[in-house]
C-alpha positions as CSV (number, residue, x, y, z in Angstrom):
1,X,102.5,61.4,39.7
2,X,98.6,62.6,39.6
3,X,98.3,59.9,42.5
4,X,100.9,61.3,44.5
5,X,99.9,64.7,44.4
6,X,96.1,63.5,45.8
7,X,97.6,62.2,48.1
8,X,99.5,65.0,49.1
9,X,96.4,67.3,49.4
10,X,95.0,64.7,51.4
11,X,97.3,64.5,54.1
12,X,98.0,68.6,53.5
13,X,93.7,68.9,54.4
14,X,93.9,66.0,57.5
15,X,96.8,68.3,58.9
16,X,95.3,71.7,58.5
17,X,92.3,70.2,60.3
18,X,94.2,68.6,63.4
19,X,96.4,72.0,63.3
20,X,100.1,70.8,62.2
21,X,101.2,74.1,61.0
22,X,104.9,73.3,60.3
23,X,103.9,69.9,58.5
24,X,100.9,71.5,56.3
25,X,103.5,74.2,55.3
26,X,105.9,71.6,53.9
27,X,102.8,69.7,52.1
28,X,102.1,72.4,50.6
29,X,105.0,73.2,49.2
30,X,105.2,69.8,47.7
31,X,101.8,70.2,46.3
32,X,102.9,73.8,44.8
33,X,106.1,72.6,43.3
34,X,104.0,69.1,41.5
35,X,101.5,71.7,40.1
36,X,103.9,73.7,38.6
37,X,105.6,70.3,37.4
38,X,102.6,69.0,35.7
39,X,102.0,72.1,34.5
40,X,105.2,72.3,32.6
41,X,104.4,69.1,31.1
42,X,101.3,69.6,30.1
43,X,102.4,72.6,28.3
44,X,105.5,70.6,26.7
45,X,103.3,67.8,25.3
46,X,101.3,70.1,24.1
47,X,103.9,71.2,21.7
48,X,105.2,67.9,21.0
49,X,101.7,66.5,20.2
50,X,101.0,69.4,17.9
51,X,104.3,68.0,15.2
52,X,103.3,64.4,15.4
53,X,101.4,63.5,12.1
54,X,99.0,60.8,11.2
55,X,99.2,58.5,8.6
């Protein structure tokens, strides 16, 4: 999913440069909503690593 959202800020910078308003906005939206995604999980395995013990 990382790779995905790279690539997404690529093409979101390459269209901000040539000017594609309407297409930038939708990138980056998708790049807004997979932050938040990985952020969530992050956050959840976090939590789940924390009650794992070692032996």
């Amino acid at each position: 999913m990382f790779k995905w959202s790279l690539i997404l800020l690529v093409v979101a910078v390459v269209l901000g440069i040539f000017g594609f308003a309407g297409i930038i906005e939708a990138a980056a939206a998708i790049f807004k909503l997979l932050f938040w995604v990985f952020l969530a999980l992050f956050v959840i395995s976090l939590f789940l690593g924390r009650n794992r013990t070692t032996r």
